[in-house]
C-alpha positions as CSV (number, residue, x, y, z in Angstrom):
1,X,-34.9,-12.5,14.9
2,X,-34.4,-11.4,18.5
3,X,-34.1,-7.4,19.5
4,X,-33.0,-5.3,22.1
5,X,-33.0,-1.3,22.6
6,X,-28.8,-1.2,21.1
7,X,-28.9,-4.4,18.5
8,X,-30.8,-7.2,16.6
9,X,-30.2,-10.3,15.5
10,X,-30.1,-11.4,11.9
11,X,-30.2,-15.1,11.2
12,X,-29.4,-17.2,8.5
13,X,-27.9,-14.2,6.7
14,X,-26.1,-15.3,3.2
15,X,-23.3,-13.4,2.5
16,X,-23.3,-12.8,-1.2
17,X,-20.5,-10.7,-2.5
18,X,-17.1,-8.9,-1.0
19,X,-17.7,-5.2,-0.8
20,X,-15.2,-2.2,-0.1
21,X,-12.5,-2.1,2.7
22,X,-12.5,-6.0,2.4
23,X,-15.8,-5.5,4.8
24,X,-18.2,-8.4,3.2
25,X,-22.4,-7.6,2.4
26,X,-25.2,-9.6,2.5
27,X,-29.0,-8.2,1.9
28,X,-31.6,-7.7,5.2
29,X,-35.0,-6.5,4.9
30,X,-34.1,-4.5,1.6
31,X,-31.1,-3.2,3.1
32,X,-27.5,-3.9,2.6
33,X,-25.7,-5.3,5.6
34,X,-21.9,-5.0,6.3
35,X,-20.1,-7.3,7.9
36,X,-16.3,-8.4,8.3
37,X,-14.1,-11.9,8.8
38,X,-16.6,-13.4,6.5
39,X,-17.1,-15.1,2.6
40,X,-19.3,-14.7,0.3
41,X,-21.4,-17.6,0.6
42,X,-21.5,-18.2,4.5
43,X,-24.5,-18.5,5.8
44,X,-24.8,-16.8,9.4
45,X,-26.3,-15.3,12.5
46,X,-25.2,-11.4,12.8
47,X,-25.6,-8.7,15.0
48,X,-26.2,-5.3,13.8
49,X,-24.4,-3.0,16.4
50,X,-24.6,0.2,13.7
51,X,-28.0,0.9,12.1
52,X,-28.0,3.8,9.4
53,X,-30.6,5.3,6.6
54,X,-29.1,3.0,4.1
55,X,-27.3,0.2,5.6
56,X,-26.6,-2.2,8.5
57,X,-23.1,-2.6,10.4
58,X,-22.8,-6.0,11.5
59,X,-20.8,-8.6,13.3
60,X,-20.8,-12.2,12.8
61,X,-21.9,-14.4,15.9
62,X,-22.0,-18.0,14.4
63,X,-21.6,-19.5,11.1
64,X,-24.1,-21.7,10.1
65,X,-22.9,-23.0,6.9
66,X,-19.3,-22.7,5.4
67,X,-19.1,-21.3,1.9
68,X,-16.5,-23.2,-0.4
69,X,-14.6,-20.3,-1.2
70,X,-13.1,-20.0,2.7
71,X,-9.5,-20.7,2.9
72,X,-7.7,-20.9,6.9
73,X,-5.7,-18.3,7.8
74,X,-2.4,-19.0,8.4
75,X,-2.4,-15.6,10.8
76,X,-3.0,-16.3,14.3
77,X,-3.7,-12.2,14.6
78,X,-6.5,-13.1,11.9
79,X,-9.4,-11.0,12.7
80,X,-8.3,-8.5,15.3
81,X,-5.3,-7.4,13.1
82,X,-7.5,-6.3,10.4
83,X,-4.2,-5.9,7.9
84,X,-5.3,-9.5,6.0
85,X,-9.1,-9.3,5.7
86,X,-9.1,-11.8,3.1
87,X,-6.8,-13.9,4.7
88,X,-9.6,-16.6,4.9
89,X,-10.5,-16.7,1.5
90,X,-8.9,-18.7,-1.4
91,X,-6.6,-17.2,-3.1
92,X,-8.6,-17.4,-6.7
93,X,-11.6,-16.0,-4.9
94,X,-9.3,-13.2,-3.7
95,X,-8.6,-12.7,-7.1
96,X,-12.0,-13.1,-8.6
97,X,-13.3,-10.1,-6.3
98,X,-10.4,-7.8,-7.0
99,X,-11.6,-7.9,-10.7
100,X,-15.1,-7.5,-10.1
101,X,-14.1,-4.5,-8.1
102,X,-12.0,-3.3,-11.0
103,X,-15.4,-3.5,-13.6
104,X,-17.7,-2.5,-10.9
105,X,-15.9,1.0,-10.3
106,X,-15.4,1.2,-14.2
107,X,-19.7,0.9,-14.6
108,X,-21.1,2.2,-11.5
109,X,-18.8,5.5,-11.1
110,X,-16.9,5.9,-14.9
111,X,-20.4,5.1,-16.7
112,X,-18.3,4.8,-19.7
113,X,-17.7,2.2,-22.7
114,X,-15.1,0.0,-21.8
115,X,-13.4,-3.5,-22.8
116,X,-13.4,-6.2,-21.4
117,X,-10.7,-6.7,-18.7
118,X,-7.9,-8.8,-18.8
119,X,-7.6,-11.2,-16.5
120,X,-6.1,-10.2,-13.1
121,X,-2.3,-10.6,-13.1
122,X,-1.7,-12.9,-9.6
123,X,1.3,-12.9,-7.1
124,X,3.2,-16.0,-7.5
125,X,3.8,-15.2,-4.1
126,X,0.7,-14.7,-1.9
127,X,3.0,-14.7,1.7
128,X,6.2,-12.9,2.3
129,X,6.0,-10.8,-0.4
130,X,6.2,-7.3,1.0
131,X,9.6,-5.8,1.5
132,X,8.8,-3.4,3.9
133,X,7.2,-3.4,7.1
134,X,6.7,-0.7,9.7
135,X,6.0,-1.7,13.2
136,X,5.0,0.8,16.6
137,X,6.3,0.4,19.7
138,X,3.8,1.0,22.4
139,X,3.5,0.7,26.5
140,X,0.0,-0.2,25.9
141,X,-0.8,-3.5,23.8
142,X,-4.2,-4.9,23.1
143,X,-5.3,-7.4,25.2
144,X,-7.5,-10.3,24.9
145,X,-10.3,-11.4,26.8
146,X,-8.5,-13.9,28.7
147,X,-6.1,-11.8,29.5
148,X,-8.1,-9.2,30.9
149,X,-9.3,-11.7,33.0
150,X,-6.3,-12.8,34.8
151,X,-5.6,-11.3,37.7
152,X,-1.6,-11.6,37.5
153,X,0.6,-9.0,36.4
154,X,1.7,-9.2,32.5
155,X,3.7,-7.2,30.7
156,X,1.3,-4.6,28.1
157,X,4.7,-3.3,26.2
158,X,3.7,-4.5,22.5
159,X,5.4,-3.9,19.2
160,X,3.7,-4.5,16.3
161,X,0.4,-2.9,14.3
162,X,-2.3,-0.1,15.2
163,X,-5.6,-1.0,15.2
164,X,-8.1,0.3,13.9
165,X,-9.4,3.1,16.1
166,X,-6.9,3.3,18.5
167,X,-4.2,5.2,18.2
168,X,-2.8,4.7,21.4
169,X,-2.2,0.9,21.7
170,X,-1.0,-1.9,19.0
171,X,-1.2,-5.8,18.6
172,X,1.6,-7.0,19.5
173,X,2.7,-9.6,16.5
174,X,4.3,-12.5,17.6
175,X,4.6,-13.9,13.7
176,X,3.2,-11.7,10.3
177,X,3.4,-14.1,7.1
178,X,3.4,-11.0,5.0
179,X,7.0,-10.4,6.3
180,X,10.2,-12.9,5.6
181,X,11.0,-15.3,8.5
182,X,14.1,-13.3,8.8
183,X,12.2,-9.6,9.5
184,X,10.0,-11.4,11.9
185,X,13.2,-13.1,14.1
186,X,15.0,-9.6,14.2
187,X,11.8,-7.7,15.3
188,X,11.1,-10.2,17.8
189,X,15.1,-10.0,19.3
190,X,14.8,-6.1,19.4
191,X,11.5,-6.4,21.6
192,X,12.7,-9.4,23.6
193,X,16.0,-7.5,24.3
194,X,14.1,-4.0,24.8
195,X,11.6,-5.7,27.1
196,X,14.3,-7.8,29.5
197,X,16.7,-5.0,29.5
198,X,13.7,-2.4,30.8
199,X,13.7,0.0,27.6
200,X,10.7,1.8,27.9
201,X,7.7,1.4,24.9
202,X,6.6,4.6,23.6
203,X,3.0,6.0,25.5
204,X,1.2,7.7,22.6
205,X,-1.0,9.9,25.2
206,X,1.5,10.9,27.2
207,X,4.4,11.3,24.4
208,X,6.7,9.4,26.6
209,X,9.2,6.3,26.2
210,X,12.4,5.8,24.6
211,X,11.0,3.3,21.8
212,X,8.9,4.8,19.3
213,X,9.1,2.9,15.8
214,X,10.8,-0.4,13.4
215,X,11.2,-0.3,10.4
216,X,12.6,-3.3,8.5
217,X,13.0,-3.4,4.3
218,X,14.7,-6.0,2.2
219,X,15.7,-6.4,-1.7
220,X,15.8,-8.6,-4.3
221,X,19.5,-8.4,-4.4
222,X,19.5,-9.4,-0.2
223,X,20.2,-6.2,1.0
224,X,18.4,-5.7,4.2
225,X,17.6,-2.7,6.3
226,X,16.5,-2.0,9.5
227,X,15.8,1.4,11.1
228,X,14.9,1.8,14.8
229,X,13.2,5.5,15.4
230,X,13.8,6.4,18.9
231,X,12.1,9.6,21.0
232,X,15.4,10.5,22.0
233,X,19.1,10.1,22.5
234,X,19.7,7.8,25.4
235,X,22.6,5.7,26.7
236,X,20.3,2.9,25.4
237,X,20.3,3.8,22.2
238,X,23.8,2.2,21.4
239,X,23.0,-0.7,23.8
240,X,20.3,-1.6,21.7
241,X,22.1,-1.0,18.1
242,X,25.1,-2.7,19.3
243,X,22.9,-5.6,20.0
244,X,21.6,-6.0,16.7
245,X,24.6,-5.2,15.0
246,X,26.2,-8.4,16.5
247,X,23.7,-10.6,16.4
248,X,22.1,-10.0,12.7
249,X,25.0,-9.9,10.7
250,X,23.0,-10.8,7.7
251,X,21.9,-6.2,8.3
252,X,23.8,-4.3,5.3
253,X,22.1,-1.2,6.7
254,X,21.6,-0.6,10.3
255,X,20.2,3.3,11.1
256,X,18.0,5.3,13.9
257,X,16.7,8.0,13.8
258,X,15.5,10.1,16.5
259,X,11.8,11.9,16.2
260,X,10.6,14.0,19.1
261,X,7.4,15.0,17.1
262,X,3.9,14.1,17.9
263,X,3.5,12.3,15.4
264,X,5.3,8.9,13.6
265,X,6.0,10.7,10.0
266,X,10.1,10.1,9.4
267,X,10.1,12.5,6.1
268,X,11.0,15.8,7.7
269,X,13.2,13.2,10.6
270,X,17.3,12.8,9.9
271,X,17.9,9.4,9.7
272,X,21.3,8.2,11.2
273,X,23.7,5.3,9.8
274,X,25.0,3.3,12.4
275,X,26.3,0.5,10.5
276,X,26.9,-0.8,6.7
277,X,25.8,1.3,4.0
278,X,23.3,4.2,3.9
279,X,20.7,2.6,1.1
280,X,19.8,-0.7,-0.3
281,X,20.0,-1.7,-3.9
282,X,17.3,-2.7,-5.7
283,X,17.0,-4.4,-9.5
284,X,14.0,-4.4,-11.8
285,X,15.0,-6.0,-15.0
286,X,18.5,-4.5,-15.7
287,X,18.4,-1.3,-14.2
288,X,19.5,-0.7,-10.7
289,X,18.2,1.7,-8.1
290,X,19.2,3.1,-4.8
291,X,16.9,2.5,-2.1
292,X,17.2,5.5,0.5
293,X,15.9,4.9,4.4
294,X,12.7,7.4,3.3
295,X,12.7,6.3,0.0
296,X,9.4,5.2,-1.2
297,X,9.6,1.5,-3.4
298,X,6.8,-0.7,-4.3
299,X,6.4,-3.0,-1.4
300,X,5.6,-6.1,-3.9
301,X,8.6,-6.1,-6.6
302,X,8.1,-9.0,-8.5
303,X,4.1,-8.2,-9.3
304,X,5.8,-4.3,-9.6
305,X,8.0,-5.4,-12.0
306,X,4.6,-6.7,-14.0
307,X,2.9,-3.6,-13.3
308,X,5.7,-1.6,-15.2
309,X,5.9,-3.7,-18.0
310,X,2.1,-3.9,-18.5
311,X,2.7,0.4,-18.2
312,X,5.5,0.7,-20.8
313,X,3.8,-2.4,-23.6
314,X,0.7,0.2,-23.4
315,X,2.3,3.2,-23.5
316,X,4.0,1.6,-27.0
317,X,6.2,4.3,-26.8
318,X,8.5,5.3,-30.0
319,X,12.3,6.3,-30.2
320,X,10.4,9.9,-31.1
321,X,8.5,10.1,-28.3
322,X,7.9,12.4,-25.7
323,X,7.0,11.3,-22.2
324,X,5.6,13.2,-19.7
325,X,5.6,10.6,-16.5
326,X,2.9,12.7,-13.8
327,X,3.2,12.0,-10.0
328,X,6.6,10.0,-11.0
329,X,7.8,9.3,-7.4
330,X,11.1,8.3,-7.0
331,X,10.7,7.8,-10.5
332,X,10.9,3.9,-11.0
333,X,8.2,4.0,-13.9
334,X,10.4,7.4,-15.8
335,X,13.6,4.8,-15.7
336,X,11.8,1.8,-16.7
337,X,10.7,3.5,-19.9
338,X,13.3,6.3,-20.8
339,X,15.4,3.8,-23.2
340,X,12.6,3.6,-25.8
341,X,12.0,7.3,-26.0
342,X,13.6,10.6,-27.1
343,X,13.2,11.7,-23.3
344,X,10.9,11.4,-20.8
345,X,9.7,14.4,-18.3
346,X,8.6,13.4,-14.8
347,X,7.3,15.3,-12.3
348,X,6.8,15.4,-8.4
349,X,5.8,16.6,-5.6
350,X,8.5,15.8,-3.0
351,X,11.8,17.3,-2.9
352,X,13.5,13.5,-1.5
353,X,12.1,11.5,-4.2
354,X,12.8,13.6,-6.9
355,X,16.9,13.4,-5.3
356,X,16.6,9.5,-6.1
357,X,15.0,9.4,-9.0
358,X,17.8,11.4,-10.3
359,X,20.6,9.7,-8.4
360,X,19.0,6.3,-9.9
361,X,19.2,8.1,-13.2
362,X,23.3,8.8,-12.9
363,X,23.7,5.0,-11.6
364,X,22.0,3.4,-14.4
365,X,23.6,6.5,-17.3
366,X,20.3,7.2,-18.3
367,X,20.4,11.0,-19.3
368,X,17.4,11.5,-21.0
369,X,15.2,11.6,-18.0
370,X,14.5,14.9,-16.4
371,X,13.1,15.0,-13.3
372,X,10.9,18.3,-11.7
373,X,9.6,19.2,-8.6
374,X,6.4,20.8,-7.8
375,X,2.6,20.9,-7.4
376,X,1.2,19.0,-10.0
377,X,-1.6,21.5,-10.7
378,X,0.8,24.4,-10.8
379,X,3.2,23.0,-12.7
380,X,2.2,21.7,-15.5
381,X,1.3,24.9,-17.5
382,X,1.0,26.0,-20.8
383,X,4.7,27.1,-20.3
384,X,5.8,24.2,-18.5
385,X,4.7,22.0,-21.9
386,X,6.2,24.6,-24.4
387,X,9.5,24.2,-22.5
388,X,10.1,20.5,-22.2
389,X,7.7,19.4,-25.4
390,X,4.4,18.3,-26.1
391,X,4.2,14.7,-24.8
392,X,3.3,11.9,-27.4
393,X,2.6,9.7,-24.6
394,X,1.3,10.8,-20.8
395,X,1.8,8.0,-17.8
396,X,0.6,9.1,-15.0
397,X,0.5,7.6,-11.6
398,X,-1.7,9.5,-9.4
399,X,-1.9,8.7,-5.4
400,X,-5.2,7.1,-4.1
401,X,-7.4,10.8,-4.7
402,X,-6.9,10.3,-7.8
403,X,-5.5,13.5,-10.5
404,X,-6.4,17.2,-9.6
405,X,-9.5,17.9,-12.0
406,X,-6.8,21.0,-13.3
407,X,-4.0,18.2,-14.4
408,X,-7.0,16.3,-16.3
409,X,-8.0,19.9,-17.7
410,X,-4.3,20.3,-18.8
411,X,-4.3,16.5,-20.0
412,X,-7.8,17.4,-22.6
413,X,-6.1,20.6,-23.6
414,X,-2.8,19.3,-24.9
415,X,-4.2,15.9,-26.0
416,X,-1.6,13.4,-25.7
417,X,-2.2,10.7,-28.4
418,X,-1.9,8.1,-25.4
419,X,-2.7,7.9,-21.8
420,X,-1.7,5.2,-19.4
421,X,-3.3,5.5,-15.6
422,X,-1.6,3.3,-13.2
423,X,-3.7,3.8,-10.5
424,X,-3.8,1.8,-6.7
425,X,-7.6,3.2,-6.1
426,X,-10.2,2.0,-9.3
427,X,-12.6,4.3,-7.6
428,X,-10.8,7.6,-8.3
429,X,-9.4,6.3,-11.5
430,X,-12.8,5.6,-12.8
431,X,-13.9,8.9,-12.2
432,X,-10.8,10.5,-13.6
433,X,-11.1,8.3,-16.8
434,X,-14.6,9.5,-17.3
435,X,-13.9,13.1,-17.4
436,X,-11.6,12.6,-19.9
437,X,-13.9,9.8,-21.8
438,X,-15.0,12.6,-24.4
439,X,-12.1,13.0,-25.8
440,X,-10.2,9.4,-24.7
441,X,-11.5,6.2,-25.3
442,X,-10.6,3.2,-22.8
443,X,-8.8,0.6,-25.2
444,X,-7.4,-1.9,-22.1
445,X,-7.5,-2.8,-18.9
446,X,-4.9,-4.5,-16.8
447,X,-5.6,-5.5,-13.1
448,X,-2.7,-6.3,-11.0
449,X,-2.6,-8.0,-7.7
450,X,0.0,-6.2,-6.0
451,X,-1.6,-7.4,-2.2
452,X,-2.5,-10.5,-1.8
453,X,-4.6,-11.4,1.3
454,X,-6.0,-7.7,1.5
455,X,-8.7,-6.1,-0.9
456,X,-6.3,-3.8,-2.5
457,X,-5.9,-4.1,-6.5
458,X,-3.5,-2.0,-8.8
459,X,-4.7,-1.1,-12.2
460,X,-3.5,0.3,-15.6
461,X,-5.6,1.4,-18.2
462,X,-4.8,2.5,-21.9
463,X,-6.7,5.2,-23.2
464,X,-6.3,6.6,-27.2
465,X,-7.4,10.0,-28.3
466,X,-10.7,9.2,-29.7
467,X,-10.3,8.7,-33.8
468,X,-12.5,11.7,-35.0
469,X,-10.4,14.2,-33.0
């Protein structure tokens, strides 16, 4: 082990198992040691650049024996993108960790009796699977070391992905595999055009440039949208739509929209058609849904489409029923279950989604969804319940924080004979099922690989109101 005043050296350092944030860990010296754009099972030399009370931060410096469990990436942005961390390992490994992430929140945080999981539903697809990506212009790109060392002049517009920690530059992406062929030709056109025609890339310091953002969604029924988000109106602004209108036909929905804010959030930003047809359609088994410019949709349909029907088989819900649907969205999971119930009551938080989830409801003639807006913690009172019915079934889909410890109070006080928790963050979950673990008891667990190549894991659980209750 060599040292210095700012770092060490760790040698022959086995990485044994795939922590959070996709960051990898190993053991040193009794304490645990961090490191990323490894496996578990290399074998290498690290520096620690980070020491704390508890733990090490480290970065690899050579790999001195390759585990079996490495895959190549495909990405050449692999390891300074940071958006694939487990890009280069294999794809059942990938899977293997998600679900010992999964029982490892469920023992170490929940601390309750639980069964044993089901095995981790996979993506058939583990490239081009999302249907939506978001990409920043920016007049200052990352550059590499070689290019810092040459002396010429280069161009430093980029458009593609913030790093981590800087929130003034972006790598440019000359080719994501999570994206379709076809979203990574047009976002390439639009900077190739912007950059030879002398548009300028957006300066997130200075809040200056005409190019700020790209936005670029597909559906399973080939509808394809792309929205440019510009600073403001310019004579450019149709030079640059006109181009892509004529030379991506295959658009059904071409928009801008122009934000003059400090900051990149469209939701409170008009959106503008400029060609085709304001929203996309979507299809999840036979319902239909409108797909708005700010509407949220999962980003993986096919493994959404399994998330849902592993939602609705445990919510085993009854013509009878009563089903309140919490944090509902845009309400894909109310729609996907309101045909086997009496009615279903969802509720949300913003204004927008709650328009298309009941938009979606007229285009599909279900009328026996009712869809609120509000403050989950405020509005779902004693009153609230007495007015719409006491649930028989609660699905709740919280975001990554998890429920408001009032909601789970409410939840306990009405006691719903069945709870399922979709939840995208097995952390919070886990903490959420165990204050209601008194009175509910964890019957099954369903992870779901919504993100393949990333660390993330979706999960459902089905909890019953304990028998003796």
């Amino acid at each position: 082990m060599g040292k210095s005043k700012k770092h060490f050296i760790i040698e022959d350092l086995l990485i044994s198992d795939a922590g959070s944030e996709g960051i990898c860990v190993g053991k040193y010296d009794g304490q645990v040691v961090f490191v990323s754009n490894v496996v578990p099972g290399d074998i290498i030399n690290a520096e620690v650049y980070k020491k704390k009370h508890s733990y090490y931060m480290a970065r690899p410096l050579e790999i001195k024996v390759y585990s079996p469990q490495r895959a190549t990436p495909l990405c050449e942005h692999f390891g300074v993108c940071g958006g694939c961390k487990w890009q280069n390992m294999q794809y059942d490994s990938q899977l293997r960790y998600k679900q010992k992430q999964v029982f490892d929140n469920f023992s170490r945080i929940g601390k309750f009796d639980f069964p044993a999981l089901s095995p981790i539903l996979s993506s058939e697809n583990i490239y081009a699977y999302r249907n939506k990506m978001e990409y920043t212009f920016s007049d200052k790109r990352w550059l590499s070391i070689e290019e810092m060392e040459n002396k010429e002049l280069f161009n430093l517009n980029g458009l593609g992905f913030h790093l981590s920690g800087m929130y003034d530059k972006v790598l440019d992406i000359h080719y994501c595999h999570l994206h379709t062929r076809m979203g990574n030709e047009i976002r390439n056109a639009i900077k190739s055009f912007a950059i030879q025609n002398g548009l300028s890339f957006y300066n997130a310091r200075n809040h200056e440039g005409l190019l700020r953002n790209l936005i670029i969604r597909h559906s399973v029924c080939g509808d394809l949208m792309v929205i440019v988000v510009f600073a403001y109106k310019d004579k450019y602004l149709s030079m640059l739509m006109d181009y892509i209108k004529v030379n991506f036909p295959q658009i059904t929905s071409l928009m801008y929209a122009i934000n003059d804010k400090l900051n990149d959030s469209l939701s409170d930003v008009c959106v503008q058609l400029y060609a085709g047809k304001a929203y996309m359609i979507e299809q999840m088994e036979e319902l239909l849904f409108k797909v708005s410019p700010q509407a949220f949709y999962q980003t993986n349909a096919s493994q959404a489409l399994k998330l849902y029907q592993t939602a609705r088989a445990f919510a085993k819900i009854e013509p009878h029923h009563i089903v309140y649907d919490l944090y509902t969205g845009t309400g894909t999971i109310a729609l996907f279950v309101a045909r086997h119930a009496q009615k279903v009551i969802a509720v949300e938080y913003v204004a927008s989604a709650v328009e298309n989830a009941k938009e979606n409801a007229r285009l599909n003639h279900i009328d026996n969804a009712h869809f609120f807006v509000g403050d989950m913690a405020k509005i779902f009172t004693d009153e609230f319940i007495q007015q719409n019915g006491h649930p028989h079934v609660i699905i709740t889909d919280p975001p990554r924080n998890g429920m408001h410890p009032e909601v789970i109070a409410q939840i306990l006080k009405i006691k719903p004979h069945r709870i399922v928790y979709v939840s995208c963050n097995p952390a919070t979950q886990a903490r959420d099922i165990a204050l209601m673990n008194p009175l509910y008891q964890a019957k099954a667990i369903q992870p779901v690989d919504m993100f393949p190549q990333t660390h993330h894991v979706e999960n459902v659980c089905l909890l019953e109101l304990r028998a003796t209750l």
